[in-house]
BADO-40863 format. One line per field, with one value per residue (C-alpha): residue number from 0; x, y, z. Coordinates in nm, 3 decimals, padded with zeros to 5 digits. Example, Ala and Ser with C-alpha at 12.3 -4.5 7.8 and 13.67 -1.06 7.14 Angstrom:
BEGIN
seq [0 1] .
east [01.230 01.367] .
north [-00.450 -00.106] .
up [00.780 00.714] .
This chain:
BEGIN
seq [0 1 2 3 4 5 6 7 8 9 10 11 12 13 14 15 16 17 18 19 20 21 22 23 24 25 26 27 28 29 30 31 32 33 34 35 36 37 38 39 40 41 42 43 44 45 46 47 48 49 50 51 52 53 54 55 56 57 58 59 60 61 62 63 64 65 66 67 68 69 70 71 72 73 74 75 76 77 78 79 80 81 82 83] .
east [01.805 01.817 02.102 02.105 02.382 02.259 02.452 02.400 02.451 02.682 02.407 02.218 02.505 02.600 02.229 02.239 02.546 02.387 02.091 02.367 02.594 02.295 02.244 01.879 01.999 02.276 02.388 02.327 02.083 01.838 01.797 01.786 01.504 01.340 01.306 01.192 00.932 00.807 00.744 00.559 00.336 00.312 00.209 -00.057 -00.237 -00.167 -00.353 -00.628 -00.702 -00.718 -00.952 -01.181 -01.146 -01.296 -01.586 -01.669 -01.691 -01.872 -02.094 -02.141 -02.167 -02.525 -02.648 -02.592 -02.755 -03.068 -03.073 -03.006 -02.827 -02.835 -02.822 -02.718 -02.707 -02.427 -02.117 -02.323 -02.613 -02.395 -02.207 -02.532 -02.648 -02.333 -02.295 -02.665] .
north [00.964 00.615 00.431 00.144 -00.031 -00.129 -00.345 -00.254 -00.428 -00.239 -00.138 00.044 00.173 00.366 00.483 00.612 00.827 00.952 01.087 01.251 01.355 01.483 01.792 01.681 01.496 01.618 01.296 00.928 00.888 01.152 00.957 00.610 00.822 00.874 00.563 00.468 00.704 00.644 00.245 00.386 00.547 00.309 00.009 00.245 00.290 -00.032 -00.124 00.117 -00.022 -00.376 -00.244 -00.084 -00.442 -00.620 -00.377 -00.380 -00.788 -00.799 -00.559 -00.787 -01.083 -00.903 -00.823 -01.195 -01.311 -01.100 -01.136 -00.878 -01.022 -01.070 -01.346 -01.304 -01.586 -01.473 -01.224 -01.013 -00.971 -00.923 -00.649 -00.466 -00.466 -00.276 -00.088 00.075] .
up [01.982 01.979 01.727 01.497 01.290 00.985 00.708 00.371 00.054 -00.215 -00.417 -00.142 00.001 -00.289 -00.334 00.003 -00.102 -00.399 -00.208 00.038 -00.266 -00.449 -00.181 -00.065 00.222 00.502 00.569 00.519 00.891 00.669 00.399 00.661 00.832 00.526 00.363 00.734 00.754 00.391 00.511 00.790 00.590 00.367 00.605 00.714 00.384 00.331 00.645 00.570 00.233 00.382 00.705 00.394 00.200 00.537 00.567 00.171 00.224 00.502 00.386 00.056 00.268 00.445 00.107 00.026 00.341 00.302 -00.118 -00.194 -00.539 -00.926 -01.117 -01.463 -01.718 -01.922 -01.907 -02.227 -01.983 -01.679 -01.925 -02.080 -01.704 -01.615 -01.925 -01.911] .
């Protein structure tokens, strides 16, 4: 397995042996591993979301071009049309 030497500030440092101290992790690369593969998982959603953000606009952007819109003339008529 690959290694890495990481600096740490104080503060995270003594997080990391908290998580060790508190009996969830074995050791301090657990808890590194972790947080690691939490931010992987993370970026992916996060790239997800953003993949489903570019298909929601372009799909808005072919209703536009074929007019498929409303118009409303005020936010109370935009709201009733919302509201039902």
């Amino acid at each position: 397995m690959p290694t890495q030497n990481v600096n740490l500030t104080d503060t995270l440092d003594l997080f990391v042996k908290k998580q060790v101290e508190s009996g969830f992790f074995n050791n301090a690369s657990e808890v590194h591993r972790a947080a690691l593969a939490r931010m992987a998982r993370q970026e992916e959603e996060r790239a997800l979301r953003l993949e489903r953000l570019r298909q929601e606009i372009s799909a808005g952007d072919a209703d536009i071009e074929a007019g498929r819109v409303l118009e409303f003339d005020s936010a109370e008529s935009l709201y009733d049309a919302i509201a039902g």
